[in-house]
N, C-alpha and C positions, 0 to 999 in steps of 0.2 A: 504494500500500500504506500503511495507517494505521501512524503510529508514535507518535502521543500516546497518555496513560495517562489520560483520562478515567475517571467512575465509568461512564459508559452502556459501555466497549467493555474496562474491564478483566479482563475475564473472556471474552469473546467473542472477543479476538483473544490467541494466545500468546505474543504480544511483550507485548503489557499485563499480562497473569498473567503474566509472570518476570518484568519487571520492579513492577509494582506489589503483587503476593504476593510472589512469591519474592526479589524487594529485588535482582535481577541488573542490573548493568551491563553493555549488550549496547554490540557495534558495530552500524552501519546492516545491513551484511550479515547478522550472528544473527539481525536484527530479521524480516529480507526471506524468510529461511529458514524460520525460526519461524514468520511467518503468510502462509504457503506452504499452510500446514495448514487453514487455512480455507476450502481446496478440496475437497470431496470425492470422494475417486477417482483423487487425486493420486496420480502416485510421483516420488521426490524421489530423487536422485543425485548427492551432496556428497563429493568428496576433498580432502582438509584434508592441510594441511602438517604435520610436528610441533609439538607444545605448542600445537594453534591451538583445542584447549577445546571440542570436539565431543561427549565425554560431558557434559561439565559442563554447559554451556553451550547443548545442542542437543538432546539426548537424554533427556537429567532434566526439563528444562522441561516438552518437548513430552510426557511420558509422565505427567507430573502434573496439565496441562491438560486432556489428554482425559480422565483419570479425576473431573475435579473437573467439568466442564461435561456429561458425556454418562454417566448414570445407565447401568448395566448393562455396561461398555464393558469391552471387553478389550482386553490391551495385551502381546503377547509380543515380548518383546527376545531374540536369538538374536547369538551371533559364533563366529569360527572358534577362539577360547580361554576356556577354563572362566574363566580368570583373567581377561579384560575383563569379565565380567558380573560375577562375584562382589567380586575386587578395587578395581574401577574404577568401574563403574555404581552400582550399587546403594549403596555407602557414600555418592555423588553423591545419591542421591536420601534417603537416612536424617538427611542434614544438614538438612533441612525439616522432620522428621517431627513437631518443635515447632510449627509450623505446624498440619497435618491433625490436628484432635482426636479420635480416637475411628479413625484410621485405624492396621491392622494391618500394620505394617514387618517384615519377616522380612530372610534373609539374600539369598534368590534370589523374594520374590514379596512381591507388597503386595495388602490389601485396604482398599476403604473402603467405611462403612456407607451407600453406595447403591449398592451393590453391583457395583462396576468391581474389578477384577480387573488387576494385575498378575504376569507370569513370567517368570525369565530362566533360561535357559540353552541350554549348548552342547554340539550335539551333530551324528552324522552319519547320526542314523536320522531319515530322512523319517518315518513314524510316530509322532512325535513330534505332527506339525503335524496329525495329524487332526482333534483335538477343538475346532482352532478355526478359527473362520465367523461372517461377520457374520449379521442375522438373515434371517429367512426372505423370501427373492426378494431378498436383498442391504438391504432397508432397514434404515436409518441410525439405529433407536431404538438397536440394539444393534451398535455400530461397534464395527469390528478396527481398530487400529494394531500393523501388526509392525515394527522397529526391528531393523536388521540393522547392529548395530556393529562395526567392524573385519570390512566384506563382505569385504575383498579375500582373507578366509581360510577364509572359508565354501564347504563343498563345494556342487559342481554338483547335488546330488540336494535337496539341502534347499530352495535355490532354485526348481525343482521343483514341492515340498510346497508352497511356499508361494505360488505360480500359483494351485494349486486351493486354495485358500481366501478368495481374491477380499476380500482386505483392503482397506476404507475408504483406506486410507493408507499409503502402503509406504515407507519412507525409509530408502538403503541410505548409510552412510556410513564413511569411513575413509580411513585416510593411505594413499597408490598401494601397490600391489605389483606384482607380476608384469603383463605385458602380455596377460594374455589372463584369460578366466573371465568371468560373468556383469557384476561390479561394473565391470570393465573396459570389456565392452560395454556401459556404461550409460553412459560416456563419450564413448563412439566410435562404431560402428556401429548400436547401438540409443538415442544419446540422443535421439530422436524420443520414446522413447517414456516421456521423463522430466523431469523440469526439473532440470539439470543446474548444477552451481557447482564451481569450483574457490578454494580457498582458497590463499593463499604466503601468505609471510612479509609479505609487504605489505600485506596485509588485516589483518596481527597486530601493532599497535602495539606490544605487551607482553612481544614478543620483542625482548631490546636487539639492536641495531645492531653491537655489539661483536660480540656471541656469532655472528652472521650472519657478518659479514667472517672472523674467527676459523677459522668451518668453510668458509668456499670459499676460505680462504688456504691451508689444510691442505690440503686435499683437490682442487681445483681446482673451477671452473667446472662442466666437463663429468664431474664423479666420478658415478658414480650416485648414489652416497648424497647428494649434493648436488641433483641434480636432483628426487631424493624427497623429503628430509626440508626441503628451502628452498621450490623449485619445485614441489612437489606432482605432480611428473611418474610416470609410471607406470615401472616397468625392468625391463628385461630380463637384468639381470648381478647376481645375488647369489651366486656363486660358483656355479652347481650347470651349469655348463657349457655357457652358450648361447650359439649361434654369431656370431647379430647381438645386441650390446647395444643398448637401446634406448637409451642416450643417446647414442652412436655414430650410430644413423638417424638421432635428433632432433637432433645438432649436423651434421649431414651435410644435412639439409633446411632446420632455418635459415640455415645458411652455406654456402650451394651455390658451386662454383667457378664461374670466369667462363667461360660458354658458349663451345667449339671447336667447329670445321667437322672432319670427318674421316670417318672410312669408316662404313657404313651397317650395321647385324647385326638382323637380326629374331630371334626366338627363342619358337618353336612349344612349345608345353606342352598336350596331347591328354587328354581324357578320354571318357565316357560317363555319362550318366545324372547323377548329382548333382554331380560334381566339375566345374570348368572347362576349356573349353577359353581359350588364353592367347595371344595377340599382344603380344609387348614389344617394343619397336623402339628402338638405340640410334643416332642419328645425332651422331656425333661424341662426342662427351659428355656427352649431351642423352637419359636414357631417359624414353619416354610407354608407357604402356600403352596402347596401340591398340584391341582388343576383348579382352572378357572376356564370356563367354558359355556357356549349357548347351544342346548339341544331344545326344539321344541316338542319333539315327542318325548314324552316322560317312561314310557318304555326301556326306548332307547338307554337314553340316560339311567334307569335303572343297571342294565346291563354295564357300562362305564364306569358307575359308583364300583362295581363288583371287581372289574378288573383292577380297578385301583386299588381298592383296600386288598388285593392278592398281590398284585405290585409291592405294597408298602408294608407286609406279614403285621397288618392288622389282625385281631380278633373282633368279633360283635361287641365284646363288652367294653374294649377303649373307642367306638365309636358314638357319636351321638348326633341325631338327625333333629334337624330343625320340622313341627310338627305342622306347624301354622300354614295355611294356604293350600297348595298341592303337595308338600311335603308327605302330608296324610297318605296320601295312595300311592306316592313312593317309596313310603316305609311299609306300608302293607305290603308292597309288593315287595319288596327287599326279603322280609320278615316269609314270605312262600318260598323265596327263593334259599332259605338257609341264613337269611343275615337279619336276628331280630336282634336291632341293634337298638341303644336308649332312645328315649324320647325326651325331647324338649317342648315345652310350647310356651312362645313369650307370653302370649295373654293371662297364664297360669297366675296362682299366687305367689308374692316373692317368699323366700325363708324370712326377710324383714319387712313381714307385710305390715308393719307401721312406716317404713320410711323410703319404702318402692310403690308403686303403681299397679307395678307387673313385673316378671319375673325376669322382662326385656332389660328394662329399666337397672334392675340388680344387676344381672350381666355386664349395660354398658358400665357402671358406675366402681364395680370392681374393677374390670377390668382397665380401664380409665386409672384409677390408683396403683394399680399394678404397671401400669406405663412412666408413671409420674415417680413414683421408688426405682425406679429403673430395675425392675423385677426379671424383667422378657426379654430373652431377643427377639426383636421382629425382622420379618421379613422386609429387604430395601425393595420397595414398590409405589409409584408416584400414586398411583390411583387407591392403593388402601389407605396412605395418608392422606389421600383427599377424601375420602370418605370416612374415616377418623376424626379428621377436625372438622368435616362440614354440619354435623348432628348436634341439634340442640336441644336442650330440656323446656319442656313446656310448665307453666305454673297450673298447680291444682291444687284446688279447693283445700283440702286437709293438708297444702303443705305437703305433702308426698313426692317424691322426684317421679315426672314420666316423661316420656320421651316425644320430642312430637313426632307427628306419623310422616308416614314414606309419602300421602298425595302432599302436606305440607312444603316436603321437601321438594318435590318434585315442584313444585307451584314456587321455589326458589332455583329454580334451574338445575338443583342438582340429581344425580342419580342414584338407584335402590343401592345399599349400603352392606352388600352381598356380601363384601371381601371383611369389610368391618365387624359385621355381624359373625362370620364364620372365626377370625380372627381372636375377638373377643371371649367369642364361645367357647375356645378351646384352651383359654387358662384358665379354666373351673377344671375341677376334677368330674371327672367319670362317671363316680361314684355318686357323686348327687343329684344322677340321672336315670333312673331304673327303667330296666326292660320292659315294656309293655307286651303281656300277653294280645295281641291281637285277633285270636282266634276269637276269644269270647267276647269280643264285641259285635253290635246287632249290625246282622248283616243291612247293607245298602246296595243297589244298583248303582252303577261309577256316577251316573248323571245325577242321581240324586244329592250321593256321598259329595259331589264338587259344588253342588249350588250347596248345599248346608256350610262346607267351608267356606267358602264364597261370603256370608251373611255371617259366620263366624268371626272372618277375617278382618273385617271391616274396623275393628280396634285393638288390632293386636300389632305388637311392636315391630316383627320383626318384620312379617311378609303385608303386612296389610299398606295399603296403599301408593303400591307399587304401580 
Protein backbone atom coordinates (compact mmCIF):
# COMPACT_ATOMS: atom_id res chain seq x y z
CA UNK A 1 0.00 0.00 0.00
CA UNK A 2 1.55 3.55 -1.13
CA UNK A 3 2.03 5.81 1.79
CA UNK A 4 4.30 8.69 0.02
CA UNK A 5 2.78 12.10 -0.91
CA UNK A 6 4.11 12.58 -4.30
CA UNK A 7 2.59 15.03 -6.81
CA UNK A 8 1.69 11.89 -9.48
CA UNK A 9 -0.51 9.94 -6.50
CA UNK A 10 -1.61 12.96 -4.38
CA UNK A 11 -4.99 12.87 -5.39
CA UNK A 12 -5.21 9.34 -6.49
CA UNK A 13 -4.77 7.66 -3.27
CA UNK A 14 -6.68 9.05 0.04
CA UNK A 15 -3.94 8.83 2.20
CA UNK A 16 -2.00 11.41 -0.14
CA UNK A 17 -5.27 13.84 -0.26
CA UNK A 18 -5.52 14.19 3.67
CA UNK A 19 -2.53 14.34 4.04
CA UNK A 20 -1.18 16.47 1.26
CA UNK A 21 -4.67 18.68 0.92
CA UNK A 22 -6.18 18.33 3.85
CA UNK A 23 -2.58 18.84 5.97
CA UNK A 24 -3.69 15.55 8.40
CA UNK A 25 -1.24 13.67 10.36
CA UNK A 26 -2.23 10.06 9.96
CA UNK A 27 -0.90 6.91 11.75
CA UNK A 28 0.21 3.94 9.35
CA UNK A 29 -3.03 2.32 10.01
CA UNK A 30 -5.47 5.72 8.83
CA UNK A 31 -3.14 5.43 6.05
CA UNK A 32 -3.98 1.42 5.21
CA UNK A 33 -7.64 2.34 5.90
CA UNK A 34 -7.87 5.34 3.99
CA UNK A 35 -6.52 3.71 0.69
CA UNK A 36 -8.56 0.64 1.23
CA UNK A 37 -10.75 2.89 -0.81
CA UNK A 38 -8.94 2.43 -3.99
CA UNK A 39 -10.70 -0.73 -4.27
CA UNK A 40 -13.78 -0.63 -5.98
CA UNK A 41 -16.46 -2.76 -4.56
CA UNK A 42 -14.96 -2.73 -1.34
CA UNK A 43 -16.75 -2.95 2.14
CA UNK A 44 -14.76 -1.91 4.99
CA UNK A 45 -15.41 -2.82 8.74
CA UNK A 46 -13.49 -0.73 11.34
CA UNK A 47 -14.40 -0.73 15.30
CA UNK A 48 -12.31 1.84 16.82
CA UNK A 49 -11.61 2.24 20.60
CA UNK A 50 -12.72 5.65 22.19
CA UNK A 51 -11.08 9.04 21.00
CA UNK A 52 -9.40 6.81 18.30
CA UNK A 53 -10.42 9.82 15.46
CA UNK A 54 -12.77 7.81 13.17
CA UNK A 55 -14.94 10.92 12.09
CA UNK A 56 -12.08 13.10 11.81
CA UNK A 57 -9.64 11.25 10.67
CA UNK A 58 -11.55 8.51 8.55
CA UNK A 59 -14.71 9.60 7.46
CA UNK A 60 -14.11 13.41 6.42
CA UNK A 61 -11.10 12.50 4.41
CA UNK A 62 -12.45 9.71 2.70
CA UNK A 63 -15.80 11.70 1.94
CA UNK A 64 -13.95 14.67 0.44
CA UNK A 65 -11.63 12.55 -1.72
CA UNK A 66 -14.34 10.93 -3.56
CA UNK A 67 -16.05 14.13 -4.09
CA UNK A 68 -12.88 15.92 -5.31
CA UNK A 69 -11.56 12.98 -7.64
CA UNK A 70 -14.89 11.33 -9.07
CA UNK A 71 -17.17 14.03 -10.85
CA UNK A 72 -20.97 13.23 -10.22
CA UNK A 73 -20.28 11.19 -7.04
CA UNK A 74 -22.45 10.62 -4.30
CA UNK A 75 -21.70 10.34 -0.86
CA UNK A 76 -24.46 9.47 1.99
CA UNK A 77 -23.40 9.34 5.54
CA UNK A 78 -26.00 7.69 7.63
CA UNK A 79 -25.75 6.77 11.83
CA UNK A 80 -27.84 5.53 14.50
CA UNK A 81 -27.89 9.46 16.18
CA UNK A 82 -29.00 12.63 14.49
CA UNK A 83 -26.26 14.16 16.63
CA UNK A 84 -23.14 12.15 15.14
CA UNK A 85 -23.85 13.48 11.74
CA UNK A 86 -24.86 16.98 12.42
CA UNK A 87 -22.63 17.56 15.77
CA UNK A 88 -19.65 15.46 14.85
CA UNK A 89 -19.34 14.81 11.12
CA UNK A 90 -20.13 17.56 9.35
CA UNK A 91 -18.53 20.49 11.52
CA UNK A 92 -15.23 17.79 10.74
CA UNK A 93 -15.74 18.30 7.35
CA UNK A 94 -16.62 22.41 7.21
CA UNK A 95 -13.18 22.88 8.93
CA UNK A 96 -11.71 22.41 5.02
CA UNK A 97 -14.24 24.37 3.58
CA UNK A 98 -11.34 27.12 3.04
CA UNK A 99 -9.81 24.70 1.01
CA UNK A 100 -12.86 23.72 -1.74
CA UNK A 101 -13.55 27.04 -3.54
CA UNK A 102 -16.67 27.40 -4.81
CA UNK A 103 -17.87 24.23 -2.89
CA UNK A 104 -21.44 24.54 -1.10
CA UNK A 105 -21.00 23.47 2.83
CA UNK A 106 -24.48 23.25 4.59
CA UNK A 107 -25.23 21.98 7.98
CA UNK A 108 -26.37 18.18 6.95
CA UNK A 109 -25.13 18.16 2.89
CA UNK A 110 -22.23 19.46 0.76
CA UNK A 111 -22.06 20.20 -2.97
CA UNK A 112 -19.30 20.95 -5.25
CA UNK A 113 -19.38 22.40 -8.79
CA UNK A 114 -18.71 19.01 -10.55
CA UNK A 115 -21.34 18.04 -9.30
CA UNK A 116 -20.62 15.34 -6.36
CA UNK A 117 -23.02 15.59 -3.85
CA UNK A 118 -22.93 15.10 -0.22
CA UNK A 119 -25.99 13.98 2.61
CA UNK A 120 -26.17 13.16 6.11
CA UNK A 121 -28.46 11.83 8.11
CA UNK A 122 -30.22 9.65 10.53
CA UNK A 123 -32.97 7.97 10.28
CA UNK A 124 -35.20 4.42 10.58
CA UNK A 125 -37.15 4.80 7.35
CA UNK A 126 -35.46 2.55 4.70
CA UNK A 127 -37.10 4.88 2.19
CA UNK A 128 -34.86 7.01 2.64
CA UNK A 129 -32.12 5.14 0.79
CA UNK A 130 -34.18 4.85 -2.54
CA UNK A 131 -32.87 7.78 -4.59
CA UNK A 132 -29.42 6.48 -4.24
CA UNK A 133 -27.41 4.04 -6.86
CA UNK A 134 -24.43 4.12 -8.60
CA UNK A 135 -24.93 4.56 -12.25
CA UNK A 136 -26.55 2.56 -14.79
CA UNK A 137 -25.37 -1.43 -14.73
CA UNK A 138 -23.28 -0.32 -11.59
CA UNK A 139 -20.56 1.74 -13.48
CA UNK A 140 -18.16 3.73 -11.62
CA UNK A 141 -18.49 7.25 -13.62
CA UNK A 142 -21.03 7.90 -11.05
CA UNK A 143 -19.90 6.08 -7.63
CA UNK A 144 -21.82 5.76 -4.23
CA UNK A 145 -19.93 5.89 -1.18
CA UNK A 146 -22.33 5.24 1.89
CA UNK A 147 -20.48 5.96 5.22
CA UNK A 148 -22.39 4.27 8.04
CA UNK A 149 -20.89 6.03 11.35
CA UNK A 150 -21.54 4.87 14.61
CA UNK A 151 -23.01 1.39 12.75
CA UNK A 152 -23.33 -0.30 15.94
CA UNK A 153 -26.69 1.94 16.32
CA UNK A 154 -28.15 1.73 13.01
CA UNK A 155 -31.39 -0.26 12.78
CA UNK A 156 -31.46 -3.76 10.92
CA UNK A 157 -33.88 -2.24 8.05
CA UNK A 158 -31.71 0.50 6.90
CA UNK A 159 -28.84 -1.96 6.47
CA UNK A 160 -31.21 -3.55 4.24
CA UNK A 161 -31.88 -0.40 2.04
CA UNK A 162 -28.62 -0.09 1.72
CA UNK A 163 -27.91 -3.85 0.18
CA UNK A 164 -30.17 -2.74 -2.64
CA UNK A 165 -28.37 0.17 -3.65
CA UNK A 166 -25.20 -1.74 -4.58
CA UNK A 167 -22.63 1.14 -3.32
CA UNK A 168 -19.19 1.47 -4.80
CA UNK A 169 -17.85 1.49 -1.34
CA UNK A 170 -19.54 0.80 1.83
CA UNK A 171 -17.58 1.53 5.00
CA UNK A 172 -19.29 0.68 8.38
CA UNK A 173 -17.54 2.00 11.24
CA UNK A 174 -17.77 2.73 15.07
CA UNK A 175 -16.70 2.11 18.69
CA UNK A 176 -18.23 -1.93 19.79
CA UNK A 177 -21.72 -2.07 21.15
CA UNK A 178 -23.91 -4.75 21.70
CA UNK A 179 -22.83 -8.34 20.55
CA UNK A 180 -25.11 -8.82 17.87
CA UNK A 181 -26.67 -6.80 14.71
CA UNK A 182 -25.35 -6.22 11.25
CA UNK A 183 -21.95 -4.01 12.35
CA UNK A 184 -21.24 -6.90 14.76
CA UNK A 185 -21.58 -9.59 12.13
CA UNK A 186 -19.04 -7.67 10.16
CA UNK A 187 -16.63 -8.71 12.62
CA UNK A 188 -17.43 -12.06 13.22
CA UNK A 189 -19.44 -14.33 11.23
CA UNK A 190 -19.76 -12.33 8.02
CA UNK A 191 -16.15 -10.61 8.17
CA UNK A 192 -15.47 -12.79 4.97
CA UNK A 193 -17.32 -10.48 3.46
CA UNK A 194 -15.35 -7.22 4.45
CA UNK A 195 -11.85 -6.08 5.30
CA UNK A 196 -12.17 -5.84 8.78
CA UNK A 197 -9.80 -3.77 11.43
CA UNK A 198 -9.87 -3.25 14.98
CA UNK A 199 -8.57 -0.32 16.44
CA UNK A 200 -7.33 -0.11 20.81
CA UNK A 201 -5.70 2.20 22.52
CA UNK A 202 -2.44 0.87 21.13
CA UNK A 203 -2.86 1.84 17.79
CA UNK A 204 -3.74 5.47 19.57
CA UNK A 205 -0.47 7.14 20.44
CA UNK A 206 -2.54 10.37 21.42
CA UNK A 207 -4.24 8.79 24.15
CA UNK A 208 -1.96 9.39 27.32
CA UNK A 209 -0.97 6.25 29.05
CA UNK A 210 -2.01 7.85 32.23
CA UNK A 211 -5.60 8.26 31.35
CA UNK A 212 -5.42 4.28 30.07
CA UNK A 213 -4.03 2.90 33.47
CA UNK A 214 -6.47 5.45 35.28
CA UNK A 215 -9.67 3.66 33.62
CA UNK A 216 -8.60 -0.07 34.18
CA UNK A 217 -7.53 0.87 37.79
CA UNK A 218 -11.05 2.03 38.33
CA UNK A 219 -12.95 -0.03 36.66
CA UNK A 220 -10.86 -3.26 36.40
CA UNK A 221 -9.46 -5.21 33.56
CA UNK A 222 -12.54 -7.39 32.61
CA UNK A 223 -15.27 -4.08 33.21
CA UNK A 224 -17.20 -3.88 30.05
CA UNK A 225 -16.71 -0.51 29.66
CA UNK A 226 -13.04 -1.21 29.72
CA UNK A 227 -13.19 -3.84 27.26
CA UNK A 228 -15.17 -1.32 24.81
CA UNK A 229 -13.82 1.89 25.24
CA UNK A 230 -9.74 0.56 25.80
CA UNK A 231 -10.16 -2.90 23.87
CA UNK A 232 -12.47 -2.17 21.28
CA UNK A 233 -14.32 -5.21 22.21
CA UNK A 234 -17.87 -5.76 21.59
CA UNK A 235 -20.51 -6.22 25.11
CA UNK A 236 -22.88 -7.71 26.17
CA UNK A 237 -23.71 -5.88 29.63
CA UNK A 238 -24.94 -2.39 29.55
CA UNK A 239 -27.38 -2.70 32.00
CA UNK A 240 -30.52 -3.70 30.03
CA UNK A 241 -30.21 -7.22 31.59
CA UNK A 242 -28.24 -9.83 29.62
CA UNK A 243 -27.80 -13.09 30.90
CA UNK A 244 -24.09 -13.89 29.42
CA UNK A 245 -21.86 -10.65 29.51
CA UNK A 246 -19.78 -10.63 26.89
CA UNK A 247 -16.65 -9.81 28.65
CA UNK A 248 -17.58 -12.71 31.10
CA UNK A 249 -17.36 -15.34 27.71
CA UNK A 250 -14.30 -13.34 26.45
CA UNK A 251 -12.32 -13.42 29.95
CA UNK A 252 -13.79 -17.12 30.20
CA UNK A 253 -12.10 -18.04 26.77
CA UNK A 254 -8.82 -16.33 27.14
CA UNK A 255 -8.32 -17.74 30.47
CA UNK A 256 -9.79 -21.17 30.27
CA UNK A 257 -9.08 -23.29 33.58
CA UNK A 258 -6.61 -26.19 33.44
CA UNK A 259 -8.33 -29.10 31.61
CA UNK A 260 -10.18 -32.03 34.36
CA UNK A 261 -10.88 -35.62 33.43
CA UNK A 262 -14.58 -36.27 34.87
CA UNK A 263 -17.92 -37.53 33.90
CA UNK A 264 -19.18 -37.28 30.21
CA UNK A 265 -22.87 -35.10 29.49
CA UNK A 266 -23.92 -34.72 25.80
CA UNK A 267 -26.73 -32.26 25.53
CA UNK A 268 -29.29 -32.63 22.50
CA UNK A 269 -30.91 -29.26 21.29
CA UNK A 270 -33.67 -30.50 18.26
CA UNK A 271 -35.11 -28.40 15.66
CA UNK A 272 -36.75 -28.54 12.08
CA UNK A 273 -36.32 -26.62 9.06
CA UNK A 274 -34.05 -23.56 9.78
CA UNK A 275 -33.09 -23.73 13.21
CA UNK A 276 -30.21 -26.36 14.55
CA UNK A 277 -30.14 -29.39 15.56
CA UNK A 278 -27.04 -29.30 18.45
CA UNK A 279 -24.57 -31.81 19.92
CA UNK A 280 -22.49 -30.32 22.85
CA UNK A 281 -20.54 -32.65 24.76
CA UNK A 282 -18.91 -31.93 28.18
CA UNK A 283 -16.06 -34.35 29.02
CA UNK A 284 -14.86 -33.21 32.40
CA UNK A 285 -14.51 -29.64 31.98
CA UNK A 286 -13.60 -29.61 28.43
CA UNK A 287 -17.10 -28.47 26.33
CA UNK A 288 -16.77 -29.08 22.10
CA UNK A 289 -19.59 -28.65 20.11
CA UNK A 290 -19.79 -31.91 18.30
CA UNK A 291 -22.35 -31.29 15.34
CA UNK A 292 -24.36 -28.57 14.50
CA UNK A 293 -26.59 -29.15 11.61
CA UNK A 294 -30.17 -28.40 9.68
CA UNK A 295 -32.03 -31.73 8.82
CA UNK A 296 -35.64 -31.01 8.35
CA UNK A 297 -36.94 -34.45 8.45
CA UNK A 298 -36.70 -35.52 12.06
CA UNK A 299 -36.28 -39.16 11.13
CA UNK A 300 -33.54 -38.49 9.51
CA UNK A 301 -31.86 -36.60 12.12
CA UNK A 302 -32.98 -39.40 14.54
CA UNK A 303 -30.65 -41.62 12.74
CA UNK A 304 -27.57 -38.81 12.83
CA UNK A 305 -28.01 -38.22 16.68
CA UNK A 306 -27.30 -42.33 16.79
CA UNK A 307 -24.35 -42.28 14.68
CA UNK A 308 -22.81 -39.77 16.63
CA UNK A 309 -23.27 -40.69 20.01
CA UNK A 310 -21.53 -44.32 18.42
CA UNK A 311 -18.94 -42.00 17.03
CA UNK A 312 -18.37 -40.23 20.53
CA UNK A 313 -18.73 -44.05 22.91
CA UNK A 314 -21.41 -42.21 24.51
CA UNK A 315 -23.84 -44.20 26.62
CA UNK A 316 -27.84 -43.22 27.02
CA UNK A 317 -27.38 -42.24 30.54
CA UNK A 318 -24.53 -39.33 29.82
CA UNK A 319 -26.99 -38.08 27.30
CA UNK A 320 -29.67 -35.79 27.64
CA UNK A 321 -32.33 -34.49 25.05
CA UNK A 322 -33.99 -31.31 25.14
CA UNK A 323 -37.91 -32.40 25.51
CA UNK A 324 -39.75 -29.18 24.43
CA UNK A 325 -41.09 -28.78 20.87
CA UNK A 326 -40.26 -31.67 18.52
CA UNK A 327 -37.77 -32.83 20.71
CA UNK A 328 -40.61 -35.05 22.17
CA UNK A 329 -40.83 -37.43 19.02
CA UNK A 330 -37.30 -37.49 18.67
CA UNK A 331 -36.76 -38.82 21.85
CA UNK A 332 -39.46 -41.23 21.41
CA UNK A 333 -38.11 -42.36 18.77
CA UNK A 334 -34.54 -42.53 19.87
CA UNK A 335 -35.91 -44.29 23.17
CA UNK A 336 -37.40 -47.47 20.11
CA UNK A 337 -34.56 -47.25 18.67
CA UNK A 338 -32.32 -48.53 21.97
CA UNK A 339 -31.36 -44.89 23.18
CA UNK A 340 -33.63 -43.83 26.10
CA UNK A 341 -31.67 -41.24 26.94
CA UNK A 342 -32.66 -38.30 29.82
CA UNK A 343 -35.00 -35.86 29.44
CA UNK A 344 -35.17 -32.35 29.89
CA UNK A 345 -37.90 -29.92 29.54
CA UNK A 346 -37.36 -26.11 30.05
CA UNK A 347 -40.82 -25.28 30.81
CA UNK A 348 -40.47 -27.80 33.95
CA UNK A 349 -40.14 -26.79 37.58
CA UNK A 350 -36.72 -25.34 38.44
CA UNK A 351 -34.98 -27.27 41.67
CA UNK A 352 -35.10 -23.27 42.87
CA UNK A 353 -38.52 -22.83 42.01
CA UNK A 354 -38.52 -19.63 44.23
CA UNK A 355 -35.90 -17.88 42.40
CA UNK A 356 -36.35 -19.53 38.57
CA UNK A 357 -39.34 -19.33 36.21
CA UNK A 358 -38.52 -22.48 34.79
CA UNK A 359 -36.06 -24.93 34.71
CA UNK A 360 -34.79 -22.98 31.39
CA UNK A 361 -34.08 -20.19 33.23
CA UNK A 362 -31.98 -22.20 36.18
CA UNK A 363 -29.84 -23.74 33.36
CA UNK A 364 -29.10 -20.26 31.77
CA UNK A 365 -28.21 -18.63 35.06
CA UNK A 366 -25.86 -21.47 36.39
CA UNK A 367 -24.52 -21.83 33.62
CA UNK A 368 -23.87 -18.12 33.16
CA UNK A 369 -21.90 -18.29 36.70
CA UNK A 370 -20.01 -21.14 35.64
CA UNK A 371 -18.80 -18.99 32.79
CA UNK A 372 -18.19 -15.98 34.86
CA UNK A 373 -15.80 -18.25 37.66
CA UNK A 374 -14.06 -19.27 34.70
CA UNK A 375 -15.26 -22.92 35.55
CA UNK A 376 -15.47 -24.26 31.58
CA UNK A 377 -13.64 -24.45 28.65
CA UNK A 378 -15.79 -23.41 25.93
CA UNK A 379 -15.75 -24.10 22.68
CA UNK A 380 -13.83 -20.89 20.32
CA UNK A 381 -17.01 -20.40 18.04
CA UNK A 382 -18.39 -16.80 16.81
CA UNK A 383 -21.90 -17.78 16.79
CA UNK A 384 -22.35 -19.41 20.25
CA UNK A 385 -20.82 -16.21 21.63
CA UNK A 386 -23.28 -14.41 19.90
CA UNK A 387 -25.91 -16.40 21.18
CA UNK A 388 -24.49 -16.40 24.66
CA UNK A 389 -24.59 -12.69 25.07
CA UNK A 390 -27.52 -11.86 22.86
CA UNK A 391 -30.40 -13.54 25.72
CA UNK A 392 -31.97 -11.55 28.01
CA UNK A 393 -33.88 -12.00 31.29
CA UNK A 394 -37.35 -10.69 31.39
CA UNK A 395 -39.00 -9.18 34.79
CA UNK A 396 -41.68 -11.15 36.49
CA UNK A 397 -44.12 -10.56 38.73
CA UNK A 398 -42.79 -12.50 41.89
CA UNK A 399 -39.31 -11.40 41.14
CA UNK A 400 -38.32 -14.79 39.71
CA UNK A 401 -35.47 -14.74 36.91
CA UNK A 402 -37.15 -15.83 33.36
CA UNK A 403 -35.81 -15.62 30.38
CA UNK A 404 -37.47 -13.89 27.41
CA UNK A 405 -38.79 -16.08 24.75
CA UNK A 406 -37.07 -17.05 21.22
CA UNK A 407 -40.38 -14.90 19.18
CA UNK A 408 -38.84 -11.85 21.42
CA UNK A 409 -35.66 -12.55 20.28
CA UNK A 410 -36.28 -13.13 17.09
CA UNK A 411 -38.53 -9.70 16.85
CA UNK A 412 -34.75 -8.21 17.98
CA UNK A 413 -33.01 -9.77 14.94
CA UNK A 414 -31.55 -12.28 16.59
CA UNK A 415 -31.41 -16.08 16.11
CA UNK A 416 -32.82 -19.41 18.18
CA UNK A 417 -30.08 -19.86 20.72
CA UNK A 418 -29.47 -23.61 19.65
CA UNK A 419 -25.67 -23.65 20.34
CA UNK A 420 -26.34 -21.66 23.71
CA UNK A 421 -28.91 -23.79 24.91
CA UNK A 422 -27.03 -27.01 24.04
CA UNK A 423 -23.84 -25.49 25.42
CA UNK A 424 -25.33 -24.52 28.72
CA UNK A 425 -27.13 -27.61 29.07
CA UNK A 426 -24.29 -29.75 29.22
CA UNK A 427 -22.45 -28.37 32.47
CA UNK A 428 -25.38 -29.63 34.67
CA UNK A 429 -24.76 -33.13 35.59
CA UNK A 430 -26.54 -36.06 34.02
CA UNK A 431 -27.72 -37.16 36.87
CA UNK A 432 -30.28 -34.49 37.41
CA UNK A 433 -31.87 -35.61 34.59
CA UNK A 434 -33.71 -39.15 34.73
CA UNK A 435 -34.62 -41.54 32.19
CA UNK A 436 -38.10 -41.38 31.06
CA UNK A 437 -39.90 -44.46 30.64
CA UNK A 438 -41.64 -43.71 27.42
CA UNK A 439 -43.50 -46.63 26.85
CA UNK A 440 -46.06 -45.87 29.59
CA UNK A 441 -47.01 -42.80 28.33
CA UNK A 442 -50.76 -42.52 26.54
CA UNK A 443 -50.33 -43.33 23.25
CA UNK A 444 -50.92 -40.21 20.59
CA UNK A 445 -51.14 -40.31 16.74
CA UNK A 446 -47.63 -38.09 15.40
CA UNK A 447 -50.21 -35.32 14.28
CA UNK A 448 -51.92 -35.04 17.32
CA UNK A 449 -48.61 -35.66 19.62
CA UNK A 450 -47.03 -32.35 17.56
CA UNK A 451 -50.04 -29.95 17.73
CA UNK A 452 -50.38 -30.80 21.66
CA UNK A 453 -46.50 -29.78 21.66
CA UNK A 454 -47.05 -27.14 19.45
CA UNK A 455 -49.71 -25.34 22.23
CA UNK A 456 -47.23 -26.67 24.99
CA UNK A 457 -44.56 -24.92 23.57
CA UNK A 458 -45.80 -21.65 23.37
CA UNK A 459 -43.93 -20.67 26.91
CA UNK A 460 -41.28 -22.77 27.24
CA UNK A 461 -37.67 -21.59 27.30
CA UNK A 462 -35.96 -23.37 25.34
CA UNK A 463 -37.66 -24.20 21.86
CA UNK A 464 -40.67 -22.17 22.03
CA UNK A 465 -40.77 -19.35 19.92
CA UNK A 466 -38.54 -20.15 17.51
Amino acid sequence: MRTDITEANILATPAGFAQGILGLKLYPWQIEELNALETQGIKLSTVCCNEAGKTSYLAAPAILWVMTVFPGAQVVVTSGSWRQVKEQLFPNLKRFSHIFKGWVFNDTSITSPNGSRCVGFSTDDPGLFEGFHVGPGGHAETPLLIICDEAKSIPEVIFEAIDRCRPTWLWLMSSPGKALGTFYKSQTEQKSLYRTRSITVDDCPHILKSVIAEIIVRYGNDHPFVRSSIYAEFSGEDGDGTVCSLSKVNGCLRNPPAQKTGENHAWLDFAAGGDENVIALRRGNKITLEKCWREPDTMRACGEFIIEFRRLGLKAHEITGDEGGLGKVILDRLAELGWNVNRANANEKAAEARAYFNRSAEIWYEGAQKIERKDIILPVDSVLVEQLTGRQWEKYSDGRLKLESKADMKSRGLRSPDRADSVLGCMSSPASFMPQDYTKQNPFALFEQLEEMREESIHAGFNAGG
